[in-house]
N, C-alpha and C positions, 0 to 999 in steps of 0.2 A: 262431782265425786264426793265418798262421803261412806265412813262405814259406823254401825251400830254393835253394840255387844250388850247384854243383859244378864241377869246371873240373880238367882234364889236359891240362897241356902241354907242349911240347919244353924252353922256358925256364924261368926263375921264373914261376909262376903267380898271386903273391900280389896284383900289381897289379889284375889280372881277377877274380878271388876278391871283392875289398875292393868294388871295384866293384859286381860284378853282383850280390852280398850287399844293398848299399846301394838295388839296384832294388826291393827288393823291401821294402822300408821301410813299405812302404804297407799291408803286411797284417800288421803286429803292432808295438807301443809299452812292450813291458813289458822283455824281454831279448834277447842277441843275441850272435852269436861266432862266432870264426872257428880251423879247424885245416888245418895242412899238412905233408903228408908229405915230406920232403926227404931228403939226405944223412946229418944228422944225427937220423932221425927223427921222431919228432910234437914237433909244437910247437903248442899252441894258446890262445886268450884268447877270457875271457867279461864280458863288462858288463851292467847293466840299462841303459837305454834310456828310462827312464821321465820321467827329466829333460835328455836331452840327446839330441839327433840323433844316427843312429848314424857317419856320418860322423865327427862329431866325436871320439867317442868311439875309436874304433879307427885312424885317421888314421895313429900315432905306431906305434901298431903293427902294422901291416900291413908297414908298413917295416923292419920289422927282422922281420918272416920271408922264411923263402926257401923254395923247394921246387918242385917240377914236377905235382903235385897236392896241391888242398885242396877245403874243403865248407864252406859259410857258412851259419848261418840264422838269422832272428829272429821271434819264437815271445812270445806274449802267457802263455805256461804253464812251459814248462821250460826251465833252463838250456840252455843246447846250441851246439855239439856236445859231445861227450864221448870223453873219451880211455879204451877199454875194453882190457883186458887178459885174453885168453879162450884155450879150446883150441886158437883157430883163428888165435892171435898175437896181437898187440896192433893193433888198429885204432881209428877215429871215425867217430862215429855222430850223424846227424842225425834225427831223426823230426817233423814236426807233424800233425796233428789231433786228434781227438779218443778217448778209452777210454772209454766208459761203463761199464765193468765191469772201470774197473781196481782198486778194493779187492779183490773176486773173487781177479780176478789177482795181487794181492798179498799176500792172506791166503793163497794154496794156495803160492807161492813160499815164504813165511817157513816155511809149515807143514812144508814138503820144504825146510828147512835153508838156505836164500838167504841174506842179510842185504840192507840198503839203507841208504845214506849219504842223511841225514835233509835235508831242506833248510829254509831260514830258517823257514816255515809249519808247518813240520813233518807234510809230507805224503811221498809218494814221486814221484822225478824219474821225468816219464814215456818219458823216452831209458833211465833204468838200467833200467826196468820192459821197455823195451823190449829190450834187450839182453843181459836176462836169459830172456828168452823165445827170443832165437834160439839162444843158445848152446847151448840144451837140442838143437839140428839138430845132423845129420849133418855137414852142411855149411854154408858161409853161407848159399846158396842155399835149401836145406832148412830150414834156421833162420828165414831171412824168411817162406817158406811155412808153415811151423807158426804164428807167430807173428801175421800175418794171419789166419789161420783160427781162431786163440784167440779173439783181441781182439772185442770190439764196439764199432763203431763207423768211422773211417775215416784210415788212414795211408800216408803216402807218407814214404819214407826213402832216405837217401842212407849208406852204410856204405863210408871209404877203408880199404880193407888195403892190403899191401903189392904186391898186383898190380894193382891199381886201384880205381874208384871202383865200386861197386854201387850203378843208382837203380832204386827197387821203388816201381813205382804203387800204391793202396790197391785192394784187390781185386775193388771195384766198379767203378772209375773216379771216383767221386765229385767227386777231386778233381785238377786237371793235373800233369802232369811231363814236361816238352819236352826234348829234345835239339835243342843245336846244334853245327854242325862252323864251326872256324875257317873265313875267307874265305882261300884258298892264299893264302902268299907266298912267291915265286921263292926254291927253295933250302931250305925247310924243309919240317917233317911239320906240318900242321893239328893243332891243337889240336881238343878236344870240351868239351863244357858240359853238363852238368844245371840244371834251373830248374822252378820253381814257374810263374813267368812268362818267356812267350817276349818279351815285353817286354824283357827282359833285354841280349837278346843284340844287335842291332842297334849299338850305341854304341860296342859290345868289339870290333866285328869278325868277329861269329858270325853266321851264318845257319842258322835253324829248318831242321834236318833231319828231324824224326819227332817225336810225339809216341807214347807208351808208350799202350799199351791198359790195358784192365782187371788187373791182378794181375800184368802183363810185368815184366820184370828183365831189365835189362841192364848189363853191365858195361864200362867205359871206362878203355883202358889207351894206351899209344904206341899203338898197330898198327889204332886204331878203336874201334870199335861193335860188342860180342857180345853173341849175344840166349842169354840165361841159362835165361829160361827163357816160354816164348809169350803173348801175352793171352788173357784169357779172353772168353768170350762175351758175359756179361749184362754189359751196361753201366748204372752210373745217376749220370749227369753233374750236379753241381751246378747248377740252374738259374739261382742267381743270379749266379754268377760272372758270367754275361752282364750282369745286373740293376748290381748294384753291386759285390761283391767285386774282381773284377779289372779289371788297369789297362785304362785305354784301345784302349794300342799290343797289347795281348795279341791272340791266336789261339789258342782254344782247337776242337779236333775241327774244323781248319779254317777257322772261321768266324770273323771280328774282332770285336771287343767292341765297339769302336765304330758299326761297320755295324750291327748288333743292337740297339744302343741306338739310335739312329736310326731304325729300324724300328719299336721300341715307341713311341717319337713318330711315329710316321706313322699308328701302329695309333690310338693315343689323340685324334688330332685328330679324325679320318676319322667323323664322325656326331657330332660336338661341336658342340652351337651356341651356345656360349656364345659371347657378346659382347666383346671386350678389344682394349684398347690394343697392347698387345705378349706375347711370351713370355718367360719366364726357366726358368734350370735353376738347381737348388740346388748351389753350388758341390760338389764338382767334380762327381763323380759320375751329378746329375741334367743338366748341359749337355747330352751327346749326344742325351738322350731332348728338350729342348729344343728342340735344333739341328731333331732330325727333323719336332717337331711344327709348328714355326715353318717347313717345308721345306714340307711341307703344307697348314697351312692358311690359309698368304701373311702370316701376322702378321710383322711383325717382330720377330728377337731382340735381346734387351736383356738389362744385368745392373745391376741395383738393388742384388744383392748381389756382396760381393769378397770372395775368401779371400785371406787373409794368409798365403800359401802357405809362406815361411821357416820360420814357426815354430812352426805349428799343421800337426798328421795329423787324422786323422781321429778324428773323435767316438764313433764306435760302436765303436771296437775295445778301449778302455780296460774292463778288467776290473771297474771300480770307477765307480758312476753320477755321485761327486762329481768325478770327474776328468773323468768325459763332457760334465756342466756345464759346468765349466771351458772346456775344451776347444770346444765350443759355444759356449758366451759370447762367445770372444776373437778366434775365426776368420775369423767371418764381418763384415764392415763394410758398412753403410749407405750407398748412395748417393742422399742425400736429393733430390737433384734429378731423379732419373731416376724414384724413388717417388713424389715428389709429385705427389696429384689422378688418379695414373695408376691403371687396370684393367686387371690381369695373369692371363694364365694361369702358374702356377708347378707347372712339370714337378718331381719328386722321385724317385727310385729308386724306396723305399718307403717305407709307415710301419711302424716297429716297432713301438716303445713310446709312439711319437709326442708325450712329453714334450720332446726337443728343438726339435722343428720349432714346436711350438706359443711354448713358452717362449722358444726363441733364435732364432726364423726370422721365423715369422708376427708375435710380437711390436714384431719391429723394422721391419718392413713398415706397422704399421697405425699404431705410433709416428713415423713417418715420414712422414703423410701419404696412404699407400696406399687410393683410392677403393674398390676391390674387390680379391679376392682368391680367385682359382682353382685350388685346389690338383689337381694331375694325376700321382697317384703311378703307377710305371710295372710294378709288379706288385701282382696281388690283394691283398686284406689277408692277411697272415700272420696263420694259424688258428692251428697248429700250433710249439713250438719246436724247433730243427734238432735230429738225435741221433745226427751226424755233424761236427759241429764248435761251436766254443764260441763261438758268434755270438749266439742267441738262445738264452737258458737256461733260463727258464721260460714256463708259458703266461702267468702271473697280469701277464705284465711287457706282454702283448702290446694294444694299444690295441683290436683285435678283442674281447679276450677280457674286457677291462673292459666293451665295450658289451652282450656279452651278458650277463653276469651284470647289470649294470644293467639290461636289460630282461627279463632270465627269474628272476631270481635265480640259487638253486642248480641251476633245471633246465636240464641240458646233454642232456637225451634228443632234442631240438631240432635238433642242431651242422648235420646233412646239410642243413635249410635254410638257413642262413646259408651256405654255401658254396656254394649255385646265384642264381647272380647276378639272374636271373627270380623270384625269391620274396618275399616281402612281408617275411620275417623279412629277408632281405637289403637292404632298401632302407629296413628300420627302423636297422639297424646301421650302415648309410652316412650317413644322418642322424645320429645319436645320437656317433659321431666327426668328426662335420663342426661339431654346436654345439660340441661341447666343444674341439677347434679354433679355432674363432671364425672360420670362412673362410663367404669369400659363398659358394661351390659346392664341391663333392667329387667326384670322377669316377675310380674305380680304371680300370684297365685289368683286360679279360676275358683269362681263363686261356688259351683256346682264342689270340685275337691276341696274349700272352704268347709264346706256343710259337712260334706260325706266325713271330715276329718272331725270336726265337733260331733258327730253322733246321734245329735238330737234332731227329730224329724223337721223337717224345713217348715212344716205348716206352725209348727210350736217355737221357731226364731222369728225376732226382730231385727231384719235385714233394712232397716231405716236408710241407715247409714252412706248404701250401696245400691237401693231400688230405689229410692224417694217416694214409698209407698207400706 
């Protein structure tokens, strides 16, 4: 998890920077920083985040930079940005997703003479790993290209030189990188933005100009938007991003995440006969898919549960399961009176590991009073762990994959049934995580109204997660 923002503009830019950095708060809890290119220079600061909002943390100094471009990310893995010093000058470099063959990449570096500045774990920083790889190009340009074609896995990077900002979508598309142009004002030159999320820009003053295709580069200086270098053809868009990774206010490949989610509650109602009082969505997240289903099939929305929005992020992004606890425990509050005696359908994103929803969701529902209990996640079960970003890490974590070995044992020769929703092996497996749950009903959403609800053609998602292919 991990989102980027960039920004060049005519005045100081660190205001917008600090900003639209902080929008993106939502997709990582662990570190976080900010660089900017001025008069004087780079100047740049990095924190963990792990105990304090990032707001907080940078506030004092954002203030005391100046400069007319910078690049912000916060990132659940490596410090960042980074101030690099190469043949091509001294620039900073942002990168998040995933390497899965970054030892590879790092033993054949050390082995052709590299070094690498150790970090606290004593692993390698996956920005230096990454900036060792471009520098090996011709040019930046050429360097970002080789450097995507090494790796495995999926990265989108923001690199300021001295001529401006370079944003590189990861080579598939996997994962967004939006451009926005400032809204004119009388008398000056529009600024430009880079972003993870187009959510971003709306608040600064920007409006969504383009989104980057597959493997595109472009660079952002005074004078505009140049295209560095083309997209590429094969696309494969993260499908959850719709699901739950990104914000609301987002648009990604056109399409708004809220409208989409909404759609998966429309999809879910639509032949549901279950019986209930009201709907709810699991804060935040599951609301849209709520919103849609309760649009549908005339229930009323309701929220039994509240997030404590100040001070609690999100639970799945924390690298470490006792903080995901934590974090689960404390977020969500009971609204005893609106659970009591009552029968709910409860919209969800998904289930992952489905330890929290059971232990810090469903728990506090039934403790509450709660007569039934309808759980309505809004993608298939995750079969498969992503091998594109560092969301779902292994299979053993995955609540799918505990039900089949509970019912097959060690035999996984089986998997292709459990992933057609018509199969008996399938509707053992929907059972077998619905007791262990402890919910009156279980109802996934089908892969095919999945798709149809995000929009985008199926050949152009990455169904990883759910095909194993």
């Amino acid at each position: 998890m991990g989102g980027i923002f960039g920004v060049v503009s005519e005045g100081n830019c660190a205001k917008a920077l600090f900003y639209g950095t902080d929008y993106h708060s939502h997709l990582g809890t662990e570190n976080a920083g900010l660089a900017v290119w001025g008069d004087g220079g780079f100047s740049h600061t990095i924190h963990s985040i792990s105990q304090a909002q990032f707001k907080s943390r940078f506030v004092e100094d954002y203030k005391g930079m100046a400069g007319r471009m910078g690049i912000g990310a916060i990132d659940d893995g490596s410090p960042q940005p980074l101030i690099i010093r190469s043949k091509f000058g001294t620039y900073a470099l942002a990168a998040i997703g995933l390497i899965t063959n970054k030892d590879e990449l790092t033993h054949d570096l050390l082995r052709d003479g590299a070094s690498f500045s150790e970090m606290e774990d004593g692993g390698v920083n996956n920005v230096e790993l990454v900036a060792k790889l471009i520098n090996r190009g011709e040019s930046i340009v050429d360097g970002i290209n080789r450097m995507q074609r090494s790796i495995e896995g999926s990265l989108c990077v923001l690199l300021m030189a001295r001529e401006g900002i370079y944003a590189a979508r990861d080579r598939y598309g996997r994962f967004p990188l939006v451009i926005g142009r400032e809204i004119s004002k009388s008398g000056s030159k529009p600024g430009f933005a880079a972003a993870t999320e187009s959510s971003s820009f709306s608040n600064l003053g920007y409006e969504l100009s383009s989104s980057l295709g597959p493997g595109e580069i472009v660079r952002l200086d005074d004078n505009g938007i140049h295209t560095e270098q083309k997209a590429g053809e094969e696309k494969h868009v993260c499908a959850f991003l719709w699901i739950y990774t990104g914000d609301p206010a987002s648009i990604y490949e056109g399409i708004s995440v809220e409208n989409a989610r909404e759609r998966c509650g429309r999809a879910m109602a639509r032949g549901d006969q279950v019986e209930a009082d009201f709907v709810a969505g699991v804060p935040d997240s599951g609301v849209g898919h709520a919103i849609g289903y309760a649009m549908e099939s005339g229930l009323p929305y309701r929220r039994p549960l509240v997030k404590y929005t100040p001070g609690y992020g999100r639970s799945y992004t924390p690298p470490s399961q006792d903080i995901r606890d934590l974090v689960a425990t404390m977020k969500l509050i009971a609204v005893r009176d609106v659970i009591r005696e009552s029968r709910m359908v409860v919209c969800d994103d998904s289930i992952v590991r489905g330890t929290q929803l059971k232990n810090y969701t469903i728990r506090k529902l039934w403790d509450n009073g709660a007569k039934e209990i309808h759980i309505r996640p809004a993608c298939p079960p995750l079969m498969f762990p992503c091998r594109y970003a560092s969301s779902t890490r292994t299979t053993a974590e995955l609540a799918s994959h505990r039900a089949i070995c509970a019912l097959e044992g060690d035999n996984m020769e089986c998997i292709d049934e459990y992933l057609d929703h018509t199969s008996e092996r399938y509707r053992r497996m929907i059972e077998w995580i619905r007791q262990d749950l402890n919910v009156t009903s279980l109802k996934y959403i089908h892969i095919e109204d999945m798709i149809a609800a995000i929009g985008v053609p199926e050949k152009d998602l990455c169904l990883y997660c759910w095909r194993g292919r």
